[in-house]
BAMI-565411 format. One record per residue (C-alpha): x, y, z; residue number from 1. Coordinates in steps of 0.2 Angstrom, whole numbers, plus 5000, padded with zeros to 4 digits. Example, Ala and Ser with C-alpha at 12.3 -4.5 7.8 and 13.67 -1.06 7.14 Angstrom:
BEGIN
<node xx="5062" yy="4978" zz="5039" k="1"/>
<node xx="5068" yy="4995" zz="5036" k="2"/>
END
This chain:
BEGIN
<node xx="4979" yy="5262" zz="5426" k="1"/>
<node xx="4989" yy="5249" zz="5434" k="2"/>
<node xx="5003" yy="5261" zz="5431" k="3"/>
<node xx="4995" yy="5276" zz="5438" k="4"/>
<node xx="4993" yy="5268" zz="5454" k="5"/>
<node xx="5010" yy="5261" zz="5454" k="6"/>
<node xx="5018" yy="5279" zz="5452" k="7"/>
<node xx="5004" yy="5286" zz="5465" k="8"/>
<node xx="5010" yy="5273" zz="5479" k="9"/>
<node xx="5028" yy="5276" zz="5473" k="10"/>
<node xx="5029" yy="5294" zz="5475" k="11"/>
<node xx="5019" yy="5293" zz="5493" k="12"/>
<node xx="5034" yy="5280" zz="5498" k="13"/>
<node xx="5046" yy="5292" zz="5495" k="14"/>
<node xx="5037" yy="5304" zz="5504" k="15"/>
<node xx="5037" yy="5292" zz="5518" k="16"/>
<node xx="5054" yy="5290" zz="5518" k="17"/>
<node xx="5059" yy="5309" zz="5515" k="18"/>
<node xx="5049" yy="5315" zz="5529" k="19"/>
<node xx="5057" yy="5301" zz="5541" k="20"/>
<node xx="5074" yy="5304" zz="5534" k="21"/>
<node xx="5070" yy="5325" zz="5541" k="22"/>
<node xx="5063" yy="5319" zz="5557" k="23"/>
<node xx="5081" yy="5309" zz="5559" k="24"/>
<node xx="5092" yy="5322" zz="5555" k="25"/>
<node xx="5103" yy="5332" zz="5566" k="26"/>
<node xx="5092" yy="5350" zz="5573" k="27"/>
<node xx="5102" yy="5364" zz="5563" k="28"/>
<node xx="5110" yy="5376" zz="5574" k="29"/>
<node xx="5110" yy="5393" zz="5572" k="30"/>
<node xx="5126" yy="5398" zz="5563" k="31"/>
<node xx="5138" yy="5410" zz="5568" k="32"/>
<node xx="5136" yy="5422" zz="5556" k="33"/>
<node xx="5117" yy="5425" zz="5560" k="34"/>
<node xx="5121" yy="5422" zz="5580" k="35"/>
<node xx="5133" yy="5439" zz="5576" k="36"/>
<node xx="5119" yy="5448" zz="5566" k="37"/>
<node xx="5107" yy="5446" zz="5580" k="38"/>
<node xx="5121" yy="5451" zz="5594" k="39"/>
<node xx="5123" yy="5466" zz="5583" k="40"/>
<node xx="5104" yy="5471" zz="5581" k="41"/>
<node xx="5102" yy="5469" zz="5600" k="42"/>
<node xx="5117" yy="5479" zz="5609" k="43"/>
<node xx="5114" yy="5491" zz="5619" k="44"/>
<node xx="5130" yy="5498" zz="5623" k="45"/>
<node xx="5123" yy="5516" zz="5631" k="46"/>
<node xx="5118" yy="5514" zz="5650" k="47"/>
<node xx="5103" yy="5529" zz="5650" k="48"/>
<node xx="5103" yy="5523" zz="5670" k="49"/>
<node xx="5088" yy="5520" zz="5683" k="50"/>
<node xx="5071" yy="5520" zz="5678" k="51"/>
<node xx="5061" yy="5515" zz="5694" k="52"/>
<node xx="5070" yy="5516" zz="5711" k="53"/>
<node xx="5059" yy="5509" zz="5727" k="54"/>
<node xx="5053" yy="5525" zz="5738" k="55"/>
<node xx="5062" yy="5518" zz="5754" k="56"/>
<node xx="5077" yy="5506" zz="5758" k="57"/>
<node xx="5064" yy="5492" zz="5764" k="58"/>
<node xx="5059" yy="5489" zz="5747" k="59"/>
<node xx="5068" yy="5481" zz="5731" k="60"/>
<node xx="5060" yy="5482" zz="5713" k="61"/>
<node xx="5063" yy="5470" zz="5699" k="62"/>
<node xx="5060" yy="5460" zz="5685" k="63"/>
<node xx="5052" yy="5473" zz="5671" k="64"/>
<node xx="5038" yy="5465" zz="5658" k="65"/>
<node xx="5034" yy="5480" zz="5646" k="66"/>
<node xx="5021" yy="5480" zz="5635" k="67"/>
<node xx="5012" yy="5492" zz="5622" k="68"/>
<node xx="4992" yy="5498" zz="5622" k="69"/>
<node xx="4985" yy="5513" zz="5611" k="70"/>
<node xx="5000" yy="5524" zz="5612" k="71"/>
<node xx="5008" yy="5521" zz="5630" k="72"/>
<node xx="5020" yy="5507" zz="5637" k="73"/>
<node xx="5017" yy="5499" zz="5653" k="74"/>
<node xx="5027" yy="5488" zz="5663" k="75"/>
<node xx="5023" yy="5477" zz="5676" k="76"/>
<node xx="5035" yy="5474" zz="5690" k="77"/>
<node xx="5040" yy="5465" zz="5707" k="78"/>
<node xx="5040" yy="5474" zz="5725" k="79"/>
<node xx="5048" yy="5467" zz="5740" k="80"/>
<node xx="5044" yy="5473" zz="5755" k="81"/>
<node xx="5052" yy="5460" zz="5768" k="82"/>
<node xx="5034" yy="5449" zz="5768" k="83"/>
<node xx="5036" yy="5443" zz="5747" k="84"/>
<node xx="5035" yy="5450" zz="5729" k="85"/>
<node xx="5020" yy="5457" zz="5723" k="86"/>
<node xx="5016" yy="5463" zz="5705" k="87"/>
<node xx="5013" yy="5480" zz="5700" k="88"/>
<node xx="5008" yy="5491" zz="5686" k="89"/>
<node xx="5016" yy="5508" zz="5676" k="90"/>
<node xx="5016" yy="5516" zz="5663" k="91"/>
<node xx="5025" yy="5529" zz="5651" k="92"/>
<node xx="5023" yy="5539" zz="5635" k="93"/>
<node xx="5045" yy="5536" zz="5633" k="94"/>
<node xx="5051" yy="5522" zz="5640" k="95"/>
<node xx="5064" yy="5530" zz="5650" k="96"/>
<node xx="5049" yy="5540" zz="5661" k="97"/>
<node xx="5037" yy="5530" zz="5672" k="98"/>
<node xx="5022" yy="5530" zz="5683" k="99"/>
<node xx="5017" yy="5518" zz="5695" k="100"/>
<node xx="4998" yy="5514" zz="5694" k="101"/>
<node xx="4995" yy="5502" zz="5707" k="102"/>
<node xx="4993" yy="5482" zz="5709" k="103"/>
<node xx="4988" yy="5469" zz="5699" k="104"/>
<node xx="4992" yy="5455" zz="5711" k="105"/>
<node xx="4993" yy="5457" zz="5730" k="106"/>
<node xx="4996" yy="5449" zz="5746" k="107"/>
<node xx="4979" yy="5439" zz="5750" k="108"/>
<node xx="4976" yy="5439" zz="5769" k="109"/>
<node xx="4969" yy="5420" zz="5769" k="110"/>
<node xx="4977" yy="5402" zz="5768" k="111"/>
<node xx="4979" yy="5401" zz="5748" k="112"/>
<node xx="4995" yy="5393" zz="5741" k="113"/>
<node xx="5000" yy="5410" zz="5736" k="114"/>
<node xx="4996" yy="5423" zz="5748" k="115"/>
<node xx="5011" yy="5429" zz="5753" k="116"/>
<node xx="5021" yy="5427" zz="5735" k="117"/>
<node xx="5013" yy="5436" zz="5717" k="118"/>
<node xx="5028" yy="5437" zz="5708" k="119"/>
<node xx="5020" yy="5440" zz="5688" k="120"/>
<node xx="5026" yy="5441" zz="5672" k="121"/>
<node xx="5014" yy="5447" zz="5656" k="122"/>
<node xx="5010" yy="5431" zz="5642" k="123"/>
<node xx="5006" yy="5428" zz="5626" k="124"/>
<node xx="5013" yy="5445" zz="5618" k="125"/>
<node xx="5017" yy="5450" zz="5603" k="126"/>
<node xx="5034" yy="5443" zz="5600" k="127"/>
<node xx="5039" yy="5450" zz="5585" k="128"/>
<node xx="5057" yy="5460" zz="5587" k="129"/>
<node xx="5052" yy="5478" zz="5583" k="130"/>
<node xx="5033" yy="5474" zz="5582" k="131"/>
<node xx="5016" yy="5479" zz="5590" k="132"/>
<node xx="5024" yy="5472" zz="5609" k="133"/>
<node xx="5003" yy="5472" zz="5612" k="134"/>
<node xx="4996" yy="5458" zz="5623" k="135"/>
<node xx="4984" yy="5446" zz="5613" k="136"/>
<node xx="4968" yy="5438" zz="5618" k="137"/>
<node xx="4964" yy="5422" zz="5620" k="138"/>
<node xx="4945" yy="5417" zz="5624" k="139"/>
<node xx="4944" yy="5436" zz="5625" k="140"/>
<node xx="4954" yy="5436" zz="5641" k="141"/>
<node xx="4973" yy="5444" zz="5643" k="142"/>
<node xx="4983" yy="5432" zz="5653" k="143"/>
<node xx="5000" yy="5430" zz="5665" k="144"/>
<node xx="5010" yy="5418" zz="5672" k="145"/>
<node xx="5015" yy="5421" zz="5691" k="146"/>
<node xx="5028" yy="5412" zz="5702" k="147"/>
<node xx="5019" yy="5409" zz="5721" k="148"/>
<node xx="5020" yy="5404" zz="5739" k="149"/>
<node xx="5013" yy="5404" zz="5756" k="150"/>
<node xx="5031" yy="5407" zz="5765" k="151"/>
<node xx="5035" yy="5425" zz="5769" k="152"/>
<node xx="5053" yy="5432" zz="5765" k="153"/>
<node xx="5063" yy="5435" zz="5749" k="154"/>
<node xx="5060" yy="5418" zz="5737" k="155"/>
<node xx="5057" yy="5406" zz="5751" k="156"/>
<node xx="5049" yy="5391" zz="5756" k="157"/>
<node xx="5039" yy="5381" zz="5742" k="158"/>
<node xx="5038" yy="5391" zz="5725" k="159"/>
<node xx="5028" yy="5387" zz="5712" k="160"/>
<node xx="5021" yy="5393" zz="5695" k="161"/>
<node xx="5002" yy="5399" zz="5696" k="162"/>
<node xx="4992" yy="5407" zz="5679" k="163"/>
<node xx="4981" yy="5424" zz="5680" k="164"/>
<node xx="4970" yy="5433" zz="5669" k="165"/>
<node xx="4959" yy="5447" zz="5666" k="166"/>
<node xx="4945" yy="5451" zz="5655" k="167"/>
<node xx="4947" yy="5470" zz="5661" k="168"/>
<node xx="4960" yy="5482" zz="5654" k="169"/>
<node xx="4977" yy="5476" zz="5653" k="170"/>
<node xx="4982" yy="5494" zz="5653" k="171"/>
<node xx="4974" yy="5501" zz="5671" k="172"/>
<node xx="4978" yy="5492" zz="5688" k="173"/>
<node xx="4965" yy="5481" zz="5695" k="174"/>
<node xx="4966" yy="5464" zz="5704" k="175"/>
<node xx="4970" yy="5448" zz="5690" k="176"/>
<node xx="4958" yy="5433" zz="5693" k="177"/>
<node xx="4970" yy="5420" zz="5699" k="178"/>
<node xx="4969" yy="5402" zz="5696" k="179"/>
<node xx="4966" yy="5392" zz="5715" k="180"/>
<node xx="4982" yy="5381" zz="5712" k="181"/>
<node xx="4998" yy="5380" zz="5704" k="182"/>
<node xx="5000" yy="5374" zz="5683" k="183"/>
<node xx="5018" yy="5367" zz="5688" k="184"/>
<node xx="5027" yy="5363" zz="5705" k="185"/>
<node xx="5042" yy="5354" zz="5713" k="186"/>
<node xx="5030" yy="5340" zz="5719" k="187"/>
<node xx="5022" yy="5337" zz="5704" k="188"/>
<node xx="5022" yy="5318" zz="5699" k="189"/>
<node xx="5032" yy="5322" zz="5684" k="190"/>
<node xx="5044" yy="5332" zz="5690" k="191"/>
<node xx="5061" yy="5331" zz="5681" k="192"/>
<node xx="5078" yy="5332" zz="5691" k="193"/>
<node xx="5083" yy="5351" zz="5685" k="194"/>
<node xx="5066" yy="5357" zz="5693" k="195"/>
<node xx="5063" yy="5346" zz="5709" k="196"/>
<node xx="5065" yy="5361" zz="5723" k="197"/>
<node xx="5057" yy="5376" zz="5715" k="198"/>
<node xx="5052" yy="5386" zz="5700" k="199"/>
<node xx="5055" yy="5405" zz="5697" k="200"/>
<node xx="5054" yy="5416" zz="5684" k="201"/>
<node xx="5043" yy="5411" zz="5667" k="202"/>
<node xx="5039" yy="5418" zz="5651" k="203"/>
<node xx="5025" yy="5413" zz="5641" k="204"/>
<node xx="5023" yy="5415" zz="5620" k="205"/>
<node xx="5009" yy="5410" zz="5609" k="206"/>
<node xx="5015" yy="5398" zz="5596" k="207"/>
<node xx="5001" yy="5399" zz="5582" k="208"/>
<node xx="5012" yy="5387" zz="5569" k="209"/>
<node xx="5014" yy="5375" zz="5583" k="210"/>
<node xx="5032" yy="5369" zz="5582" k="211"/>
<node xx="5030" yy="5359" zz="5595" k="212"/>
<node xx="5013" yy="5352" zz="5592" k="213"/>
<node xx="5006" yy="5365" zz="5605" k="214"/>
<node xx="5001" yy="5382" zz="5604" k="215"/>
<node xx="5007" yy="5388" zz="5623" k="216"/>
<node xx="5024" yy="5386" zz="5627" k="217"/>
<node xx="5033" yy="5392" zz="5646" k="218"/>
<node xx="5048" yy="5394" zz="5646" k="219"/>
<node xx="5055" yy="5394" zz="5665" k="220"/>
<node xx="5069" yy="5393" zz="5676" k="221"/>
<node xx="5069" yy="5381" zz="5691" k="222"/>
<node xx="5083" yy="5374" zz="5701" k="223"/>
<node xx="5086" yy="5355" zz="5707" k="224"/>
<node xx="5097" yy="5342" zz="5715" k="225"/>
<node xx="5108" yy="5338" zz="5702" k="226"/>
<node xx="5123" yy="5349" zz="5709" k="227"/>
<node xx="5122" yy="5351" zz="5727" k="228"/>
<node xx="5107" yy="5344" zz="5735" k="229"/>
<node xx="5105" yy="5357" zz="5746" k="230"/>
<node xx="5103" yy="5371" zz="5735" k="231"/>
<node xx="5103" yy="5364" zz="5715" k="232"/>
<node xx="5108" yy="5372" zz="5702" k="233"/>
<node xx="5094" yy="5384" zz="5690" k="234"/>
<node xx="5093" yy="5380" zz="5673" k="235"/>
<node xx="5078" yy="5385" zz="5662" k="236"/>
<node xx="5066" yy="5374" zz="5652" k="237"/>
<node xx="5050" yy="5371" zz="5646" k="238"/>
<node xx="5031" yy="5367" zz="5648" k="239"/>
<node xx="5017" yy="5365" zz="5636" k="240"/>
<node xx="4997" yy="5370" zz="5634" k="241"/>
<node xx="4983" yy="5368" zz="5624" k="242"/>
<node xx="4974" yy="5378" zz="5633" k="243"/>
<node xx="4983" yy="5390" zz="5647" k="244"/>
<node xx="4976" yy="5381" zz="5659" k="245"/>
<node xx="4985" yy="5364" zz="5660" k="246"/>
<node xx="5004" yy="5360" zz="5657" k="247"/>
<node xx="5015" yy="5350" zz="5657" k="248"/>
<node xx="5036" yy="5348" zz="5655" k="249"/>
<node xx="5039" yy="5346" zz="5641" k="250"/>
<node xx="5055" yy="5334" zz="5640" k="251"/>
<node xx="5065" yy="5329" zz="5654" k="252"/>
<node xx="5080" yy="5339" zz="5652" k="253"/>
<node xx="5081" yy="5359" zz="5653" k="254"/>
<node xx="5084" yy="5368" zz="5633" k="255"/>
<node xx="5099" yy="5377" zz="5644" k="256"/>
<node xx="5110" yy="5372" zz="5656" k="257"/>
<node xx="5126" yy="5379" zz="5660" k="258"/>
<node xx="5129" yy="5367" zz="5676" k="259"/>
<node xx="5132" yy="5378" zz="5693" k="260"/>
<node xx="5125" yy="5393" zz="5696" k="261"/>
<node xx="5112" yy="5403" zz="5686" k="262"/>
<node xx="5102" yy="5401" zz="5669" k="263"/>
<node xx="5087" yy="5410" zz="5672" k="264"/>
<node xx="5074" yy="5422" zz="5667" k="265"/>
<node xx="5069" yy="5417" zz="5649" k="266"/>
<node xx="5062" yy="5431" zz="5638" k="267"/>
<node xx="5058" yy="5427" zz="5621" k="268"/>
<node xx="5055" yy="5439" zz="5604" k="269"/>
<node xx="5057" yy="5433" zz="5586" k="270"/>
<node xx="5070" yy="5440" zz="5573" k="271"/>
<node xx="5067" yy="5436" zz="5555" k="272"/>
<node xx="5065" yy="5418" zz="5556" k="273"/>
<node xx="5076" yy="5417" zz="5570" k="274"/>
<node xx="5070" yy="5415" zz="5591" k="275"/>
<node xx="5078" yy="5424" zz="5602" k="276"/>
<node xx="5079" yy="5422" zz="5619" k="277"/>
<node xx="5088" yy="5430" zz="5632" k="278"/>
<node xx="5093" yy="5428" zz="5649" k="279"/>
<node xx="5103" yy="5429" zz="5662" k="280"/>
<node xx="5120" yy="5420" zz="5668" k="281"/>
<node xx="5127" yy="5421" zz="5686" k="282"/>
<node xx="5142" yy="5410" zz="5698" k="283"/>
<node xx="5145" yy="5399" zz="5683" k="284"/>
<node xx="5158" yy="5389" zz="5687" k="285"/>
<node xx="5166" yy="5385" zz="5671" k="286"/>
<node xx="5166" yy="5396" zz="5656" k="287"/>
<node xx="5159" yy="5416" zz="5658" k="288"/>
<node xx="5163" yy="5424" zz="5676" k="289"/>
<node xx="5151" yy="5437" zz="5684" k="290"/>
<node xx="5131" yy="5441" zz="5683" k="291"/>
<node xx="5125" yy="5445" zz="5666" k="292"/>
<node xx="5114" yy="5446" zz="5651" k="293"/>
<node xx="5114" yy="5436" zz="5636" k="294"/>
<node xx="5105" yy="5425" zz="5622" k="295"/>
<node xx="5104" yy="5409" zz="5615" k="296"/>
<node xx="5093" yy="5408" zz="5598" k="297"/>
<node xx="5084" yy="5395" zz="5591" k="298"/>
<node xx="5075" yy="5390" zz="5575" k="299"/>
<node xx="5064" yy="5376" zz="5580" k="300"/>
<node xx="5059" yy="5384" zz="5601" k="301"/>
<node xx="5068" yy="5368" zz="5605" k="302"/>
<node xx="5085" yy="5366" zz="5602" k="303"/>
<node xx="5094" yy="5384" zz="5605" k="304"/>
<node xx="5115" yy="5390" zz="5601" k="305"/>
<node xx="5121" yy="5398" zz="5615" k="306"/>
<node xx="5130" yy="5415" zz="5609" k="307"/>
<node xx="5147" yy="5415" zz="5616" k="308"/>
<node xx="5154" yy="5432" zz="5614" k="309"/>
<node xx="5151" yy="5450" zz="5622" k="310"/>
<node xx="5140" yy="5450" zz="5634" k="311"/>
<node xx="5125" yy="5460" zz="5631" k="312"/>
<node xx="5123" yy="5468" zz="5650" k="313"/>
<node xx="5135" yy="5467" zz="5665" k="314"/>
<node xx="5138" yy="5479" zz="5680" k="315"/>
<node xx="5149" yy="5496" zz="5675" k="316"/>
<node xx="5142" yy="5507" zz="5683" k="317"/>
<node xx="5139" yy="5513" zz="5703" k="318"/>
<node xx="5121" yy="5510" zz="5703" k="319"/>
<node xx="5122" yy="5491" zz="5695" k="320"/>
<node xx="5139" yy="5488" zz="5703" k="321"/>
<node xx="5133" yy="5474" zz="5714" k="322"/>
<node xx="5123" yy="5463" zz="5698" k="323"/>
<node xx="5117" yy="5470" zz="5682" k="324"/>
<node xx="5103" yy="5455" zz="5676" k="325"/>
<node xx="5086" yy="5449" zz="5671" k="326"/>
<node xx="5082" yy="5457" zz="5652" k="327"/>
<node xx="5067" yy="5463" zz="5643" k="328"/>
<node xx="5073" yy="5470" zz="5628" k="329"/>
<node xx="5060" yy="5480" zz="5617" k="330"/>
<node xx="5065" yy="5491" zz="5598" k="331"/>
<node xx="5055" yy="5504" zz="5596" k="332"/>
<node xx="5057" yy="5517" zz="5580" k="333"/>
<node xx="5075" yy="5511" zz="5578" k="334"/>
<node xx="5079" yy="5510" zz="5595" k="335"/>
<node xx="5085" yy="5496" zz="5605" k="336"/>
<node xx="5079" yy="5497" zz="5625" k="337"/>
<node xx="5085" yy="5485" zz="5636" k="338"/>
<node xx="5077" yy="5485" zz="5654" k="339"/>
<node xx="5084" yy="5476" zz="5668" k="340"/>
<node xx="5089" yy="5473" zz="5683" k="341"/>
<node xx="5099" yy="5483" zz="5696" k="342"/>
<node xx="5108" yy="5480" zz="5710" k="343"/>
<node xx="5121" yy="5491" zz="5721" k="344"/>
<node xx="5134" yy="5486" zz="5733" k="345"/>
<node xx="5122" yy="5494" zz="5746" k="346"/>
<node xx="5110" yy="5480" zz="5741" k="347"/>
<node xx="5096" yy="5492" zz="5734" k="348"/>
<node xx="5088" yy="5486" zz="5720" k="349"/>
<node xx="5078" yy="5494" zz="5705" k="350"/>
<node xx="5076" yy="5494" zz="5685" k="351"/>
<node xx="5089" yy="5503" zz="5673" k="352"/>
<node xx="5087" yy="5503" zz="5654" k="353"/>
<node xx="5103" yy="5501" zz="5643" k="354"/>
<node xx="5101" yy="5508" zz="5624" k="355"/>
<node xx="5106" yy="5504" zz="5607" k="356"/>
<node xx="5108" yy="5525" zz="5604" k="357"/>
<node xx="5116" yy="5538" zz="5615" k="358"/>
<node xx="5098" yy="5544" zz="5625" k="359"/>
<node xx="5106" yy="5555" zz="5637" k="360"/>
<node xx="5107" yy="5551" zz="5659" k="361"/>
<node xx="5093" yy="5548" zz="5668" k="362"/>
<node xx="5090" yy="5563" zz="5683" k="363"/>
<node xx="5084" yy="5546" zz="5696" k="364"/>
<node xx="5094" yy="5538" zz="5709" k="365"/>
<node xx="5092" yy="5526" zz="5723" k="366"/>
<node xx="5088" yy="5535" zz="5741" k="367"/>
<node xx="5102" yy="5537" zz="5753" k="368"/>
<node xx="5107" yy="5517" zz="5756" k="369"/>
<node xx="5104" yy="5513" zz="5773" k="370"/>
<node xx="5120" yy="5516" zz="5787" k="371"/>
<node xx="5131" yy="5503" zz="5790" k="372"/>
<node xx="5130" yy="5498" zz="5808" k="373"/>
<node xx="5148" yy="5499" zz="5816" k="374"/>
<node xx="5157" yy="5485" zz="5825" k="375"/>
<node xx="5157" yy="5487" zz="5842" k="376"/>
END
């Protein structure tokens, strides 16, 4: 008997040690061979062109978050109209054809810490590459992180990150219920050095096997002090939730970081066993040149490999000449659709789609750019 137990406390000793000896040893990065599989599963070398263009040359659009229910897509999306961003809905049968249905977050006439910025992205989706793309429930509500502020004009003033949620359908326009102050800000008490002057655009995923020891993960792009103290550098990195309600950084450090410039706009989907995220690069000063889509992937949602080859978006064409940025990359029946970001050298600004197969040109276009004053 005196044997049993000595074998039984033996084997849990070398358990002991194995799982300590894991917990020591170096994060695997992703190796190259499977960063050039995914690089080869997500480009989208054929620019279908402009899928929503703003009616007037005193609004810009931007930032898509598209999504599946029954057998449409929707996309939410930003509005600028000179006061801030708000956060509205459309839908399509296509993906390349869209509607616009109305707002789901609005300029709010009263002293709130938000009321003149609604800048909202969809959360907790299905992340699986090629997958449903639905929105899940949690405590039968659909939810949505935000970016928000009470100073008027294009990202000024004090921005901070806000959560939302509906118990309505995700799929027609209405109002979200807003929580009455930020999850995460530049004057929180444990803000880190990459995200002490403002936070921007965020992205919100439902870990169920908790890698992390949480099940809400953000994902977020902020910029600090570290660089040049009066404008900071953006960088993207995390928070964590139990409960979609309360967060908190998660580490002091961002997950990427390519010094000056921009790191921004995180959106995440899951590729075999592999994360995926992708963002945006732009003013680097060492390394890639230009504005531009790309990925980093990830095993753990901790640690991520930065792929270092072709770019997945960057400006070619008259419409994006200006910056081609910001993804939200969706495969649907085979086909890669990757929405983002475009901008012109006339400074107008709306959402363009880049596919994986040849889908034809779209027939929309921006108005007529507004007249350049002469010099007297």
């Amino acid at each position: 008997m005196m044997i049993d137990i000595y074998k039984r406390l033996l084997g849990l000793a070398c358990l002991l040690i194995a799982v300590n000896v894991c917990a020591q040893s170096p994060i695997k990065p992703v190796p190259e061979k499977v960063m050039q599989d995914i690089y080869e599963q997500v480009k989208t070398p054929y620019k279908y062109g402009m899928v929503m263009v703003p009616d007037s040359n005193s609004k810009k659009i931007d930032c898509p978050s598209v999504f599946r229910k029954g057998n449409n897509w929707y996309m939410t999306y930003l509005v600028f109209n000179g006061r801030g961003y708000e956060t509205w809905l459309a839908d399509s049968k296509d993906l390349l054809h869209w509607k616009t249905r109305g707002r789901i977050l609005s300029f709010s006439d009263t002293t709130n810490w938000d009321n003149n910025q609604k800048a909202g992205y969809i959360a907790l989706q299905d992340n699986k590459w090629g997958g449903s793309y639905q929105l899940q429930k949690y405590q039968d509500k659909y939810w949505l992180s935000y970016f928000g502020g009470q100073s008027r004009g294009y990202e000024k003033g004090l921005l901070s990150i806000g959560i939302a949620n509906t118990d309505q359908d995700p799929a027609v326009a209405h109002e979200w219920k807003r929580l009455d102050h930020p999850v995460l800000s530049s004057i929180d008490k444990d803000v880190s050095w990459w995200d002490n002057h403002t936070q921007y655009k965020e992205t919100v995923i439902w870990d169920k096997s908790r890698l992390t020891g949480y099940p809400f993960l953000m994902y977020y792009n902020a910029n600090g002090d570290s660089v040049n103290k009066k404008r900071g550098a953006e960088r993207i990195g995390m928070a964590v939730s139990d409960d979609m309600l309360h967060w908190k950084r998660f580490g002091k450090d961002p997950v990427l970081n390519h010094g000056d410039g921009i790191t921004g706009d995180p959106y995440i989907q899951k590729i075999g066993d592999v994360y995926v995220m992708f963002y945006f690069g732009a003013f680097w000063k060492t390394g890639t040149s230009g504005v531009f889509n790309r990925f980093a992937a990830s095993y753990d949602l901790i640690h991520w490999t930065d792929w270092t080859g072709n770019k997945l978006i960057e400006s070619s064409e008259s419409y994006d000449n200006m910056f081609a940025h910001k993804s939200f990359v969706v495969k649907y029946k085979g086909v890669v659709y990757h929405f983002y970001c475009a901008v012109n050298k006339a400074d107008q600004r709306g959402i363009a789609i880049a596919t994986s197969k040849d889908m034809g040109k779209s027939e929309l276009s921006f108005v007529e750019p507004p007249v350049k004053k002469k010099k007297q």
